[in-house]
N, C-alpha and C positions, 0 to 999 in steps of 0.2 A: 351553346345558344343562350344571350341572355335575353328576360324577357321583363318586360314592367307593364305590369297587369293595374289596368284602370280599375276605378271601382264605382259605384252607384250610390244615389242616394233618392229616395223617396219623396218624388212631386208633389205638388197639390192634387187634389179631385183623385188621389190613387195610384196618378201613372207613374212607373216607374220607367227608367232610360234604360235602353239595354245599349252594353258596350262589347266591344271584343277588345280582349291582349293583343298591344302592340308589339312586335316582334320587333328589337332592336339589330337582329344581327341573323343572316339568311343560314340554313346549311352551306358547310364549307368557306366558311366568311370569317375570318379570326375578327375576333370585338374586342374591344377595351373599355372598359367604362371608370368614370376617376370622378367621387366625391371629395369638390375640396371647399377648403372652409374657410381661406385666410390667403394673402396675395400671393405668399412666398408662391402656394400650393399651386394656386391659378396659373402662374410665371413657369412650374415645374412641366404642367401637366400640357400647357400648349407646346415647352421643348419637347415633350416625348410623342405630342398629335404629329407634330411638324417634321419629326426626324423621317428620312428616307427609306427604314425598316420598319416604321411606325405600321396596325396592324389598321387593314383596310377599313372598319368601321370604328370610329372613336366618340364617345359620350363623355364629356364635360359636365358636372353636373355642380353647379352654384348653389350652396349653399344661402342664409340670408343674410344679410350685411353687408360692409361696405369692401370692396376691394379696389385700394389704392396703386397704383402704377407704382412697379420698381425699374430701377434704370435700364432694363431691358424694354419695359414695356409688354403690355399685352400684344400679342400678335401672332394670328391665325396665316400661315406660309406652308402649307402643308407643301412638301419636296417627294413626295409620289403620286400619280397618277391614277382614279377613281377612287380614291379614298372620301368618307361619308363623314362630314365630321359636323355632331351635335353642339354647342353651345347653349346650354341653358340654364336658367337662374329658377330661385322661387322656393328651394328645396328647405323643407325646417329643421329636419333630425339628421343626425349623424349619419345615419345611414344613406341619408338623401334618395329614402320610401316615400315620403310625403312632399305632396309638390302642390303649389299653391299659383294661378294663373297670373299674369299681370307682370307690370316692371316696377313696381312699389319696393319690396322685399330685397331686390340684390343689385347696388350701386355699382357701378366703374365708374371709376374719379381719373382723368386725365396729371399729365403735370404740364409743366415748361415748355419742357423737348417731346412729349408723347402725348399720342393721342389717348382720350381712354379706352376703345379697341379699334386696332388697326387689322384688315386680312387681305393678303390677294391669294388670287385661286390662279391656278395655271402657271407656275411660275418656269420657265423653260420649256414652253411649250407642251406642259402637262396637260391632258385632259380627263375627262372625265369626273372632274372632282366637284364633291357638293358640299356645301357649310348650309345651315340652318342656324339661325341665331332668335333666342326666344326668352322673354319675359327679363329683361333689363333694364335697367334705368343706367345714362349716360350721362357724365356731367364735367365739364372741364372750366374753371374761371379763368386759368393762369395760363393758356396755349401761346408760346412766342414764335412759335414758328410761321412763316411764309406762305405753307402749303392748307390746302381745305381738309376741312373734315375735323375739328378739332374735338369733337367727343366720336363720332364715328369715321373712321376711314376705310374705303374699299375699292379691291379692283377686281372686276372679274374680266378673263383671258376666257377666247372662245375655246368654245367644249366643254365650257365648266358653269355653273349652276349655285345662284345664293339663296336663299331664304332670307328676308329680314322681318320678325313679326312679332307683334307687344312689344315695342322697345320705345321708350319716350325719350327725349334728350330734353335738360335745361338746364340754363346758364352756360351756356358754349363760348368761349371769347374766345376772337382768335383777330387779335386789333391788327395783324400783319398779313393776315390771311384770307380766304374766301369760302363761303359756304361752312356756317363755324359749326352749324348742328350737324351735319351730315354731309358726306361729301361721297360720291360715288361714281365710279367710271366702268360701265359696263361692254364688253366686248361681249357675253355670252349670255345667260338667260337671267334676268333679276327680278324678283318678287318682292315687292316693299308694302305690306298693308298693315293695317292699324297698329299705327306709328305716328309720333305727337312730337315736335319738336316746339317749344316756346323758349322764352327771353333768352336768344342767342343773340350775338354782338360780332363781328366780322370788317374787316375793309370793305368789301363786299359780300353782301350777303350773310346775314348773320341764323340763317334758316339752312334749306337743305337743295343742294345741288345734285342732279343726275349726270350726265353725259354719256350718252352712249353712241357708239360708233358701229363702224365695220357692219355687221346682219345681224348686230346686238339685238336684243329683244326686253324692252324695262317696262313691268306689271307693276303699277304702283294704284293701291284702292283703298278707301279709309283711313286715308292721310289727312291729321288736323295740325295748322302751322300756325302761332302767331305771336306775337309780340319780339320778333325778331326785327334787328336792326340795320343799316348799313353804316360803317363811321365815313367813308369816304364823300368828300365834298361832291364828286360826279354820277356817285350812286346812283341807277337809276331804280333798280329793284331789290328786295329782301324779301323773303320767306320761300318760298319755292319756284328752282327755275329748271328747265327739261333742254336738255340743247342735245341736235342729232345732227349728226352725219352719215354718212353713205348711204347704205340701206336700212339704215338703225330705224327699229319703230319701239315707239314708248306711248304705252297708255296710262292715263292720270281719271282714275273714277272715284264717286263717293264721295270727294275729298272737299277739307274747306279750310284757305289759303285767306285768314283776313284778318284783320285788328297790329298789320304787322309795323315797320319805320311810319313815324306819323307825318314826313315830308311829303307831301300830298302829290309831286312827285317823284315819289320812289312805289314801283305799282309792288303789288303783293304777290304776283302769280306774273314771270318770267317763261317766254317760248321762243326756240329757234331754230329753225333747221324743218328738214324734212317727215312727214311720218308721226304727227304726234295727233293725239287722239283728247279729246277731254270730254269725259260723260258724266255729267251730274256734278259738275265741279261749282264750289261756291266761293266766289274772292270778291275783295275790295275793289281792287283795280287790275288789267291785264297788258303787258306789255310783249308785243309780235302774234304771229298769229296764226293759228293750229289747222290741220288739214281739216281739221272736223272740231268742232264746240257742238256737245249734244246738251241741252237743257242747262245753258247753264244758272246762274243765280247768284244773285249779289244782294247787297243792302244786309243790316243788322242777323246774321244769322242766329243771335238768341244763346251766347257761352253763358254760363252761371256765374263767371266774373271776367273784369276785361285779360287777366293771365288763365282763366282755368277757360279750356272747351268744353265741358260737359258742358250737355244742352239741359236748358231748360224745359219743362212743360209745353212753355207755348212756341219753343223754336221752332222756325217756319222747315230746319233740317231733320224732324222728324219725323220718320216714315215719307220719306221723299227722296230714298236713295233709287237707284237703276239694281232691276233685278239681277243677278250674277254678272256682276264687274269682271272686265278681263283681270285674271289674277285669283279670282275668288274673293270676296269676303272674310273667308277666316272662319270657324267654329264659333270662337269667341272673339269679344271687342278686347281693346286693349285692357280694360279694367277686369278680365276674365269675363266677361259675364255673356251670357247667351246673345249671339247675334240669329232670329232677325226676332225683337221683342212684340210688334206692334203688327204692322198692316203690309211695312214695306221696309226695307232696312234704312236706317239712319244713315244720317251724312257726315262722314269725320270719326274717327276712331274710337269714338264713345256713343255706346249703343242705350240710350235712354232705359232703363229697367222698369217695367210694369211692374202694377201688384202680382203677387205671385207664382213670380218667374222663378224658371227651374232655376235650383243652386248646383254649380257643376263647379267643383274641388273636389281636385284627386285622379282627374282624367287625364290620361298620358297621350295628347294630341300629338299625331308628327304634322298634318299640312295645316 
């Protein structure tokens, strides 16, 4: 059994946090866990998550620094059925004991031909399978390829289950492609919260795409998007777009979609299809239109510059989020730091810090 034991640290006014050991691997569950520290290793360690004899729970654990695509490419294809697989960045020492929150710390750099991480789940009608993906930073300048997603790509097959969360993406180009920050097509259950994509560049859409289909189900909450592009002359939209079919339902909460293409029409926040939800959502402009818009809000939401979303002091997105977004919130905002700081949680993936606020480094978060 392995186990990675969180640790504490000593509040203001005396309080201390109490934590529990998170238990990475059940009785009777063979684990894996792989500190790696350099591409090759990255490239080694997703062939042995991936392989068909691979053991049913597998931990990834990213060291800090940059990892560069090799001609294989990053890519999470796990080939057995219920298998749990971690991805996580942030780790400082060799031993990758110490873990530090946030996507700052451990780079994926795309190339040419690759994304900089690519997963699908389900492949051959597998089920049961879960990826978690945590504390990343994604960055691709030079994507030629056609297809979306040029720093992230994913697909999840029903039966199967992603996590994506503290993962920022910037400078995504993908002058051939769509959706250059994020690209994502969900068949089965997807969680996407505070997660930040800026100055992406795309044919279309230079920001982050969902699609989900079939009785898909996509939890997307303290998502901030902006300065993302479209180069195509008939663009109509850039920065985030939700498109559903069948029975597919996608919720979009907390989140704030603006400052993104400045062609006054290309709207910032893109909807289509059936089953979409928006709660506390703050954009520029909106194009189609959702079964529900709860609260929404627009005009200057107050980033600390026109590329960075932290919010300022007097941002009108402070303490003006909706109570428990479908999907959760998250422990932490994407910068690690305690979510909820103030009166109400924050709008957009960066939770404003009070005076002080508990320091939480070193906590081994799984949701």
């Amino acid at each position: 059994m392995l186990r990675h034991l969180c640790r504490c640290r000593p509040a203001y006014a005396g309080l201390v946090l109490s934590c529990t050991a998170f238990t990475f691997a059940t009785p009777g569950m063979a684990a894996t866990a792989r500190c790696v520290a350099d591409s090759a290793q990255l490239a080694a360690a997703l062939v042995d998550a991936n392989a068909a004899n691979a053991d049913p729970q597998f931990l990834i654990k990213l060291r800090t620094g940059t990892f560069s695509a090799t001609p294989s490419g990053f890519r999470v294809a796990p080939q057995r059925g219920g298998q749990i697989l971690r991805l996580s960045g942030g780790y400082s020492d060799a031993g990758c004991q110490n873990k530090t929150y946030g996507p700052a710390r451990t780079t994926l750099v795309g190339a040419t031909n690759r994304h900089a991480l690519e997963f699908t789940l389900g492949i051959g009608d597998l089920a049961g399978g879960q990826l978690r993906l945590q504390d990343v930073d994604l960055t691709n300048s030079d994507f030629g390829g056609a297809s979306g997603g040029a720093c992230l790509s994913g697909t999840v097959y029903p039966g199967n289950t992603a996590v994506v969360e503290r993962v920022a993406t910037r400078d995504c180009r993908a002058p051939w492609g769509t959706d250059a920050s994020i690209w994502l097509a969900n068949h089965g259950i997807l969680t996407l919260r505070n997660v930040q994509a800026r100055s992406g560049t795309a044919n279309y859409n230079g920001g982050i795409g969902v699609i989900t289909s079939g009785s898909g189900l996509s939890r997307l909450a303290q998502v901030s998007v902006t300065t993302t592009q479209s180069s195509a002359g008939n663009a109509v939209f850039s920065g985030l777009r939700l498109s559903n079919d069948g029975n597919a339902v996608a919720h979009l909460s907390n989140s704030v979609i603006w400052g993104n293409d400045p062609d006054p029409g290309t709207a910032d926040l893109a909807v289509h299809g059936p089953g979409i939800t928006l709660t506390r959502v703050h954009y520029g402009t909106l194009l189609g239109t959702p079964a529900a818009n709860l609260a929404p809000g627009t005009g200057d939401p107050g980033f600390v510059a026109a590329n960075d979303p932290h919010l300022r002091a007097d941002s009108i997105l402070v303490d003006s989020g909706a109570t428990d977004p479908v999907g959760g919130s998250g422990p932490l905002d994407l910068d690690g730091n305690l979510r909820t700081q103030g009166v109400a949680l924050d709008v957009g993936a960066h939770e404003r810090p009070v005076p002080d606020a508990i320091f939480w480094n070193g906590f081994d978060f799984t949701d």
